[in-house]
C-alpha positions in Angstrom: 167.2 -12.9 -12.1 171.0 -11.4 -12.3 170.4 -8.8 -15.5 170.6 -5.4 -15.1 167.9 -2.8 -17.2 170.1 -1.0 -20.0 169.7 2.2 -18.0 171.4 0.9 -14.9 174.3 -0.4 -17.2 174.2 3.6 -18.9 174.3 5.2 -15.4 176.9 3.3 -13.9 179.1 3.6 -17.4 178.5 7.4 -17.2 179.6 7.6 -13.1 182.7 5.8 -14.0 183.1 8.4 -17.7 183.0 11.1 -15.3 184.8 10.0 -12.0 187.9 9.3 -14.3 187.7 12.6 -16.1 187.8 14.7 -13.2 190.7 12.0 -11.2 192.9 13.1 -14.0 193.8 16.7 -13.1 195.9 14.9 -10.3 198.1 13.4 -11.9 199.2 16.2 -13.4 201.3 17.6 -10.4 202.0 21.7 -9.8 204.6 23.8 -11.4 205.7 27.3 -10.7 203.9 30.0 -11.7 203.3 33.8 -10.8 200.1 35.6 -10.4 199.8 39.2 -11.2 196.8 40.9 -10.0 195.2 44.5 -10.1 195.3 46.5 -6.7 192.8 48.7 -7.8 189.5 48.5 -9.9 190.4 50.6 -12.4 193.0 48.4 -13.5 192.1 44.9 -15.5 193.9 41.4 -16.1 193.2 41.9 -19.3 195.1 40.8 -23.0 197.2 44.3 -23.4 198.7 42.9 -19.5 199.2 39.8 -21.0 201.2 40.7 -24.0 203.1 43.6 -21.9 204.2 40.6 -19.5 205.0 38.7 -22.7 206.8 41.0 -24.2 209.4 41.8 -21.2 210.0 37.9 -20.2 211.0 37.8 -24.3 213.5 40.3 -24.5 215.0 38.3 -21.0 214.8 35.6 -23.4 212.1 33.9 -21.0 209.4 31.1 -22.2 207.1 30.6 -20.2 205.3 27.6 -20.3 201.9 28.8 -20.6 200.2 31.9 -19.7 196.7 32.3 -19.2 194.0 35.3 -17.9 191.8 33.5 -15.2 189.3 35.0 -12.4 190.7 38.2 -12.6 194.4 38.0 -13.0 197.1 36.4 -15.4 199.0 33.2 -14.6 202.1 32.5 -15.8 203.6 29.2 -15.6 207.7 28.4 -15.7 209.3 25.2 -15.8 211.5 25.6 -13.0 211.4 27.3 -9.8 215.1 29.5 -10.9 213.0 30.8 -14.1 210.2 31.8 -12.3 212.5 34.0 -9.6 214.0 35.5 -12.5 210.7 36.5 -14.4 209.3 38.0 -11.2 211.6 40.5 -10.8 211.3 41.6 -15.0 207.2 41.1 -14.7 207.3 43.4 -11.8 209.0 46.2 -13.7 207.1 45.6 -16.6 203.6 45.7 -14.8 204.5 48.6 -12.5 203.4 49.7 -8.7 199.5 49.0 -10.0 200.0 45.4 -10.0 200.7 42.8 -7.5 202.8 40.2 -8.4 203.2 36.8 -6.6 204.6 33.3 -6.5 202.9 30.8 -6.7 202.1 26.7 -7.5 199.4 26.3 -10.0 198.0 22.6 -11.5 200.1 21.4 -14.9 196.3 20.2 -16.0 195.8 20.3 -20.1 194.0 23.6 -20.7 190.6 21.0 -21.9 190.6 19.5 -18.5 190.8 23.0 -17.4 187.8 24.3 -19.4 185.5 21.8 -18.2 186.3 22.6 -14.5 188.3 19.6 -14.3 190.6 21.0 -11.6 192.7 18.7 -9.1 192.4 18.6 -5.1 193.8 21.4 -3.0 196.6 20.3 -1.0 196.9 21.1 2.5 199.8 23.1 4.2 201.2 19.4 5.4 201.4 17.8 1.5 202.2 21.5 -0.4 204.1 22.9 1.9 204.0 26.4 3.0 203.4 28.5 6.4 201.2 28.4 9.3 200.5 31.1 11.9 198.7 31.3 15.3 198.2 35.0 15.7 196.9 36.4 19.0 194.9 39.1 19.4 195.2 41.8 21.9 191.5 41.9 23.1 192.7 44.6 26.1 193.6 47.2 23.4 190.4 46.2 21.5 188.6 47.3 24.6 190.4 50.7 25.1 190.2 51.8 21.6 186.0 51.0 22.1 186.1 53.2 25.1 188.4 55.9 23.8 185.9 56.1 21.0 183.0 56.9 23.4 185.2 59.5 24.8 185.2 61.4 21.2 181.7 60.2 21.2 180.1 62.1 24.2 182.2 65.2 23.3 180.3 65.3 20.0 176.8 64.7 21.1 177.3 67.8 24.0 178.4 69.4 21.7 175.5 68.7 19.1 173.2 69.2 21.8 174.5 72.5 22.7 174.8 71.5 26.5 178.0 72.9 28.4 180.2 70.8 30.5 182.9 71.0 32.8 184.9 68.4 31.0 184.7 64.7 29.7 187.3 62.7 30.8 188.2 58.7 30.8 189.5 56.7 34.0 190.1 53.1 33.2 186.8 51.7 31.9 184.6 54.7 32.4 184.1 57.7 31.0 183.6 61.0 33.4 181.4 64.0 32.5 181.4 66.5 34.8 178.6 68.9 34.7 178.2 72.6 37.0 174.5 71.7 38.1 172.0 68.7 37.9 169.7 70.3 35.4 172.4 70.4 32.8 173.4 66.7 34.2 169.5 65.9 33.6 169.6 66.9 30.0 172.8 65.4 28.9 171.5 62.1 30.5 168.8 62.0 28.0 170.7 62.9 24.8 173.9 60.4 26.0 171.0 57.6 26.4 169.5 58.2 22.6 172.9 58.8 20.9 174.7 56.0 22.8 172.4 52.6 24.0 175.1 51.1 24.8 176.4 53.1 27.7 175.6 52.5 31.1 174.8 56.1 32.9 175.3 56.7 36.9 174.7 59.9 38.6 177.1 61.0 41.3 177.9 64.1 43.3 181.3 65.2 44.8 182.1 68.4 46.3 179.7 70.0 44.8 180.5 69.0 41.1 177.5 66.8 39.4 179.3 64.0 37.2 177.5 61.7 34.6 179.8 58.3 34.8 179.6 56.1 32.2 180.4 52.2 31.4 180.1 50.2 28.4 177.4 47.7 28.8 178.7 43.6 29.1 176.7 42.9 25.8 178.0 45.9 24.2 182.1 44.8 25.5 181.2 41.1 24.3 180.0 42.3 21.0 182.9 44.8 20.3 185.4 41.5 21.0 184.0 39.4 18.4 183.5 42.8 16.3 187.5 43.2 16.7 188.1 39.0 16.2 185.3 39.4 13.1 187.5 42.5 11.4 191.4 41.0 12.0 189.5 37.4 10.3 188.6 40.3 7.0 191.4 42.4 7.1 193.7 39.1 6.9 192.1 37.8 3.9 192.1 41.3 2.5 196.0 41.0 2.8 196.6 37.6 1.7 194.5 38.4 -1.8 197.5 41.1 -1.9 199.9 38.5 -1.9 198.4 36.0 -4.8 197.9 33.4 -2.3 195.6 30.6 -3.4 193.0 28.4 -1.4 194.4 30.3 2.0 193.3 28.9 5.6 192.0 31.8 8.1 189.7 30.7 10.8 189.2 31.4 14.2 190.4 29.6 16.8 188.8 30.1 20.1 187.8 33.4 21.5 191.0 35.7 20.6 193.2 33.7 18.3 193.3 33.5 14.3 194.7 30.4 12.5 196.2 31.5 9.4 197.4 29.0 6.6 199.2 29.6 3.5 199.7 26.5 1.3 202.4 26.9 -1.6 204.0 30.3 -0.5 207.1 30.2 -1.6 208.4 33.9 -0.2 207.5 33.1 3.9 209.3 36.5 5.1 207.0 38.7 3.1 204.0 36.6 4.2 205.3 37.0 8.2 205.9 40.9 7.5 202.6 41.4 5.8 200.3 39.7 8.3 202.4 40.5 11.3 201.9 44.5 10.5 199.4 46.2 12.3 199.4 49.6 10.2 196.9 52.0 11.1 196.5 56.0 9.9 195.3 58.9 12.3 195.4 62.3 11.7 195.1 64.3 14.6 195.8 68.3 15.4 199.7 69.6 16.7 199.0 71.1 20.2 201.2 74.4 19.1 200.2 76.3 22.1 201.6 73.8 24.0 204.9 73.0 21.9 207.6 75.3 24.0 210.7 73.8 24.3 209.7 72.9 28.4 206.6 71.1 27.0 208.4 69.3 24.4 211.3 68.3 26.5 208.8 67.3 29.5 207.4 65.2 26.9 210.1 63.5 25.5 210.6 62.4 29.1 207.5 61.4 29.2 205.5 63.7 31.5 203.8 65.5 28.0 201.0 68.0 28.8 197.4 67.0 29.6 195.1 66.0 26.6 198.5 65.8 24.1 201.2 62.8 23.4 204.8 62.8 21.9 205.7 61.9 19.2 208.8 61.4 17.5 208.9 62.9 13.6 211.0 60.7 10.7 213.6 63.7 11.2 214.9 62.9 14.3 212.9 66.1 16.1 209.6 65.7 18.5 206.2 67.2 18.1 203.1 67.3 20.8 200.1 66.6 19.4 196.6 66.1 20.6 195.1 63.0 22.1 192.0 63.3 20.3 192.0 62.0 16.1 190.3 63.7 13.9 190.1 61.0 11.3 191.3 57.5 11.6 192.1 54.9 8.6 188.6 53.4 9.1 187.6 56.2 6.4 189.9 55.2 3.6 188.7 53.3 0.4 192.0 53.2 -1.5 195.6 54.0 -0.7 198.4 53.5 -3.6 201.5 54.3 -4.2 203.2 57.0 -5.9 205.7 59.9 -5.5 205.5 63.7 -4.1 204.5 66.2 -7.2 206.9 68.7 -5.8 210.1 66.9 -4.1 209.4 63.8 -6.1 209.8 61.8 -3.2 207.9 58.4 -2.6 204.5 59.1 -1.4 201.2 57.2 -0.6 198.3 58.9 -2.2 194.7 58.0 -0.5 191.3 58.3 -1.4 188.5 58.7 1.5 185.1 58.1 1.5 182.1 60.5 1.6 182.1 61.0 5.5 186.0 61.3 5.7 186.1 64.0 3.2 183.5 66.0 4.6 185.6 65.6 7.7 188.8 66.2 6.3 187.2 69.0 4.7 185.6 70.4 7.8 188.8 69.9 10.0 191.2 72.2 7.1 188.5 74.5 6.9 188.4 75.3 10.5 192.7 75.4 10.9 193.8 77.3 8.4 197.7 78.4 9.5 197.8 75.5 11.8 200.2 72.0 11.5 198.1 68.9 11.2 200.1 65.6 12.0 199.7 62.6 10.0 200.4 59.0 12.5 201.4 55.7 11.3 201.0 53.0 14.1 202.3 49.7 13.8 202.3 47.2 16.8 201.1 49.8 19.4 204.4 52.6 18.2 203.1 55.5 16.4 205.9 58.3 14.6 204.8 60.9 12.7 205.1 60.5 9.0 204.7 64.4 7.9 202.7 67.7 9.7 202.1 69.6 7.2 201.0 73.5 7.7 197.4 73.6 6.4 197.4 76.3 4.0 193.6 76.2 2.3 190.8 74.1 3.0 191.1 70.8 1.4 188.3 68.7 -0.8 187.7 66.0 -2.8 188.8 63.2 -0.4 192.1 63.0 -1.6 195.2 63.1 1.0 198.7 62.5 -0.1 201.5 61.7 3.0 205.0 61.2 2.6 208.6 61.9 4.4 211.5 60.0 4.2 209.9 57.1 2.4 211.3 54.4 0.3 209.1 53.2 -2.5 209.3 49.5 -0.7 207.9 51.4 2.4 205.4 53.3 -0.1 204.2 49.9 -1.4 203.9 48.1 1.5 202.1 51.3 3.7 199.7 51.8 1.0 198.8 47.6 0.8 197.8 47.7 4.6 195.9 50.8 4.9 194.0 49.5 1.7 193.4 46.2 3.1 191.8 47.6 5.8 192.9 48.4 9.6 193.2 45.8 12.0 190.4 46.7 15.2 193.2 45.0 17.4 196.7 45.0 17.5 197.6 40.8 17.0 201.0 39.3 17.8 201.9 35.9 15.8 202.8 33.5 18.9 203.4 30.3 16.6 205.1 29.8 13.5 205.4 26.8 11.4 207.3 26.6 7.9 206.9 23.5 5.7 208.6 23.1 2.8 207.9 21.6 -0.5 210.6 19.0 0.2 208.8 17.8 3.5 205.1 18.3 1.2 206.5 15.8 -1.7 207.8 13.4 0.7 204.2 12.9 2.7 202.5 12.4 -0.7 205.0 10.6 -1.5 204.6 8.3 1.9 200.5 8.8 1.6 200.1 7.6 -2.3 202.9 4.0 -1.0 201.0 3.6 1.9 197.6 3.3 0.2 199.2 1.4 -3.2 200.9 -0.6 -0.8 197.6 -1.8 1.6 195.3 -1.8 -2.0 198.2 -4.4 -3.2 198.0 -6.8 0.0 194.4 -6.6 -0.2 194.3 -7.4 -4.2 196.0 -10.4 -3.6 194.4 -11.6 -0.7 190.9 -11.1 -2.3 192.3 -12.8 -5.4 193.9 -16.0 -4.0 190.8 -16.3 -1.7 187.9 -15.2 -3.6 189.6 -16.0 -7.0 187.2 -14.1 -9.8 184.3 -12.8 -7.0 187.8 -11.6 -5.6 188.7 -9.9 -9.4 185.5 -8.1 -9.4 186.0 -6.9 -5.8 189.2 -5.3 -6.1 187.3 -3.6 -9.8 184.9 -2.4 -7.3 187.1 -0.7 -5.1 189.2 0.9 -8.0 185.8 2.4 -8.9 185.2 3.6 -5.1 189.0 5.1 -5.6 188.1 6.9 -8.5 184.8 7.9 -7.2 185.7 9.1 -4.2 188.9 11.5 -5.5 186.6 12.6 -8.5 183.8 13.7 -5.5 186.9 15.8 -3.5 187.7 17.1 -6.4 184.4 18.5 -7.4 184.2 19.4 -4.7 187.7 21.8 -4.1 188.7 20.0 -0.7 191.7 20.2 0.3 193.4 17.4 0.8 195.9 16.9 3.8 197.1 14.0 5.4 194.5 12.9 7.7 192.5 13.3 4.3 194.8 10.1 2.8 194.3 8.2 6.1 190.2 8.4 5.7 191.0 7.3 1.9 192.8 4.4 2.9 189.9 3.7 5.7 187.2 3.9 2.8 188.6 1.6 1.1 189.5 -0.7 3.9 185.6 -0.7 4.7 184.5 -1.0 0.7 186.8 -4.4 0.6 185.0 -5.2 3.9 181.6 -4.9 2.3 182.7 -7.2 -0.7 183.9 -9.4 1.5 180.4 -9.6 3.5 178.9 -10.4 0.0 180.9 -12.8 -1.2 180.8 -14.7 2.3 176.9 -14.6 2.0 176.8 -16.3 -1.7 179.1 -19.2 -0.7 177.1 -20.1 2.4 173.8 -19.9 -0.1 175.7 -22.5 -2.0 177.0 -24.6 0.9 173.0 -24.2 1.9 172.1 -26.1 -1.7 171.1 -23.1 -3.4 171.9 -22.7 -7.3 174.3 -20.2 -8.7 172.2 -18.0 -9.9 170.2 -18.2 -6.7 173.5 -18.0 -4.5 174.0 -14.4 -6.1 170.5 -13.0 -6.1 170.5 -13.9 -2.3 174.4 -13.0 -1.3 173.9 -9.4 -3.0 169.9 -8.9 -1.4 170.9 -10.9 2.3 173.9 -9.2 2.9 172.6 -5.5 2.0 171.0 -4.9 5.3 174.3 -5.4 7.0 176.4 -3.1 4.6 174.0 -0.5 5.3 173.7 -0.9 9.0 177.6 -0.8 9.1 177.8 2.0 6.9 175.2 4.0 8.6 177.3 3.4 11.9 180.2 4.6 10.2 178.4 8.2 8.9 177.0 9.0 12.4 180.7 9.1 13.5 181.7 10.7 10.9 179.4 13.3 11.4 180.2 13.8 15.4 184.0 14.4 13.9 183.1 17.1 12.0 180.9 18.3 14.3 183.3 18.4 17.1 186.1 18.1 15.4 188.7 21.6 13.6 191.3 21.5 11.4 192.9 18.3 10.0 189.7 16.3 11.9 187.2 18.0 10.1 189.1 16.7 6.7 189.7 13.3 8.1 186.1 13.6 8.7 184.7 14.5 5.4 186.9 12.2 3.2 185.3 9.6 5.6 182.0 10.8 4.5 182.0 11.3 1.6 183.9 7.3 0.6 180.5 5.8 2.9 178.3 6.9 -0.1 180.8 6.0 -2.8 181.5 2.8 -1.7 177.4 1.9 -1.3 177.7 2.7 -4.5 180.8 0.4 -6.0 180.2 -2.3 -3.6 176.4 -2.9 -4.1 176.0 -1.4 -7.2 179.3 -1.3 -9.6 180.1 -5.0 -8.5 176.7 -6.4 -9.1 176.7 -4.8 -12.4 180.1 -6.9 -13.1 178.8 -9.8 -11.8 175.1 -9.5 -14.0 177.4 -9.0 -17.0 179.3 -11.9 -16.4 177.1 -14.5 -15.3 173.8 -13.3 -15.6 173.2 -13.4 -19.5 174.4 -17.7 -19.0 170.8 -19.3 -18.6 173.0 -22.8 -16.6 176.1 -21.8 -14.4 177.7 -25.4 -13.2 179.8 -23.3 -10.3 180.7 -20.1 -8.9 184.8 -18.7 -8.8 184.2 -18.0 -5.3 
């Protein structure tokens, strides 16, 4: 009646095997460690890295703990956080400008535990410490650039077209084209309407001047904001994977807004400069037939002529330079650092793709003689970097710009035009530092909490239940075990609401022992045998457990549907200890119970 099959017994010994192999990686804490990885493809993480590393830290007389070549880069591990400070700055040397090298926090887990995937829970900003941003972006300036671009847009297809116009100008929203009679205005109707869908055309006449107006459909403006929220949300990850950051947070929040969370970063300034930079690349013609000294004092005051801005130059002096870019940073596949051939000055060297070379090509062909002006902009200021005189056409994709650059400003210029340019200026509006101090001490006050309310309930279910109580409390050490081996399986990360649904799962695993073991002594007040009393108290009270669980996992399930953030982890911890504690509660202690009074043929009495 109370004997489990063998195979039962094997599955339930296996669970347990497991759950406890991959539980141990946690106990193993994090130590320092730095992370040096490729910026380019043509470089590897491979051994000769490795034993370059090696070599440098050894004639610092630096040990590191372990070093190891995993997913594409080499960790390092030190045994203290003033070691690993001092072997960044040697690795970096050692490495050189191709490789990025970052602090970090990585799991002091035996290299076995490691090979079998055996790797411990993430740890949220709140229990690792580390930085949080709310970044807002400036969907207005989104908008503009969209309309600008239709601007440069409708010049070309004219122009394609071969039809003549009397200009093509932008007020606000719209974009004018004027035209000298409606037959012309007819024609360019057509081609505007197959190049560009998603322009709105009106006809209007004024003083005998036909004009095409133009406006950006609602659909189109809709899907350019969630292009420019889509594209921050990449370019951000692209520049945290420059830092070395592991298990990062960037999610969107809302309609314009970008949550960005970096757990275990040790160097927070970097990480604020990095993200907060908005570093974009134009190149765009000098307007030399408009650069007399009136013109370029009118535009320092800022009245500059029509169809040009100002510009400052890194050498104190001003240049005016057209409105219109010839080639933006959109077209660059890989920007690196290096230093000037001739003046030996720092210099970022880029690569372009197919279309911007045959631009770039195109555009140095046709202005031979002529200054072209290379812009940085960052946070809505653009200075020229270098305008260069175009002396031959130039091929082969590859620019080079430089001026008055250190090789921290190299660096860092070529890291976020190769991460990719932002479609929308973003300002951080909230900051929030944790640090690993504040990190220990919540784990600290999550693990007391939960030892503290397992304790309580250990002797409780003892002194009341006396051995039923024994194999209750056995149960829910195996739902604990269970459940953390799950989460970590799984790669959750862990934060504190995530403790606070542990502690709730096993609040609700005790409950369902203590349903069971209530149902077995009223069999036995009702006259049943002990054998009987367990058969029935396991099978009776089953229905309830499940109802009650089954409760539990709908709302569950509207928290992670409605829920974000530190809800959503509440929620699946929640989840996730339903199933595991059906399973330690029904099946685990049942097991315990078969094993220790099911193989007895007479039972005088029950310990419960």
């Amino acid at each position: 009646m109370n004997r489990y099959p063998l195979w039962k017994y094997t599955i339930i010994a296996i669970a347990m095997f497991v759950a406890t192999l991959y539980t141990l990686p946690n106990f193993f804490g994090e130590v320092p460690a730095l992370q040096v990885s490729p910026v380019r493809a043509t470089l590897k993480a491979d051994t000769a890295l490795q034993t370059r590393a090696s070599e440098a830290l050894a004639a610092a007389n630096i040990a590191p703990v372990a070093s190891v070549l995993d997913a594409g880069s080499l960790r390092m591990r030190f045994a203290d956080t003033d070691t690993q400070l001092r072997a960044k700055d040697i690795v970096e040397k050692a490495v050189g400008d191709g490789y990025i090298v970052a602090l970090n926090l990585v799991s002091n887990s035996p290299a076995w535990l490691t090979s079998i995937r055996a790797l411990p829970m993430y740890l949220g900003l709140d229990l690792r410490g580390g930085v949080h941003f709310l970044l807002q972006i400036d969907m207005k300036a989104a908008l503009n650039k969209k309309v600008e671009g239709y601007v440069n847009e409708l010049r070309t297809t004219l122009r394609e077209q071969k039809i003549a116009s009397a200009g093509v100008t932008r007020e606000g929203m719209t974009v004018i084209v004027r035209f000298r009679d409606a037959a012309t205005r007819e024609k360019a109707s057509v081609a505007i309407t197959k190049a560009s869908p998603d322009l709105s055309l009106r006809e209007v006449e004024e003083g005998g001047e036909f004009r095409l107006i133009a406006s950006v459909r609602p659909e189109a403006l809709k899907r350019s904001q969630e292009f420019a929220l889509q594209q921050n949300i990449t370019t951000l990850r692209n520049r945290v994977n420059e830092l070395g950051v592991a298990e990062p947070v960037i999610q969107q929040q809302g309609a314009d807004r970008i949550v960005v969370q970096l757990p275990g970063v040790q160097d927070t300034a970097k990480a604020k400069e990095l993200l907060g930079r908005t570093a974009a690349l134009e190149v765009r013609m000098v307007a030399e037939d408009l650069s007399d000294v009136a013109s370029l004092q009118a535009g320092a005051a800022g009245n500059p002529p029509f169809g040009t801005e100002y510009f400052s130059e890194r050498n104190g002096g001003g240049l005016l330079v057209r409105r219109t870019a010839v080639l933006t940073g959109e077209r660059i596949t890989d920007a690196q650092p290096g230093f000037d051939g001739q003046t030996g000055e720092p210099a970022v060297h880029i690569t372009l793709d197919g279309q911007g070379s045959r631009i770039f090509q195109q555009v140095t062909r046709e202005n031979v003689n002529k200054r072209m002006a290379i812009l940085l902009i960052e946070k809505g200021k653009a200075e020229v970097v270098t305008a260069p005189v175009i002396r031959t056409e130039i091929g082969g994709g590859r620019v080079q710009i430089s001026g008055r650059m250190t090789t921290a400003e190299a660096r860092d210029t070529s890291l976020l035009l190769r991460a990719g340019a932002l479609a929308a200026p973003m300002e951080i509006i909230e900051e929030r530092t944790v640090g690993p101090s504040l990190g220990a001490d919540n784990i600290a006050k999550g693990v007391s909490s939960t030892l503290v309310g397992m304790l309580l309930v250990t002797v409780f279910m003892c002194v009341y239940y006396r051995f039923f109580g024994v194999i209750s409390v056995a149960a829910l050490l195996a739902n604990m075990l269970l459940l953390v081996a799950i989460l970590s399986l799984l790669q959750a990360t862990l934060t504190l609401p995530g403790i606070a649904g542990i502690a709730l799962t096993l609040g609700m695993a005790i409950d369902a022992n203590v349903l069971i073991n209530e149902r077995i002594r009223e069999e036995l007040r009702n006259g049943a045998t002990p054998q009987a009393a367990i058969h029935a108290g396991y099978d009776r009270a089953f229905d309830t457990i499940l109802d009650a669980n089954i409760t539990t996992l709908i709302a569950g399930f509207a928290l992670f549907w409605l829920g974000s953030g530190p809800i959503r982890g509440f929620a699946v911890t929640l989840c996730i200890g339903i199933f595991t504690t059906m399973f330690s509660a029904v099946l685990v202690s049942r097991a315990l119970v078969n094993l220790s009074y099911g193989r007895q043929r007479k039972v005088a009495s029950l310990s419960v």
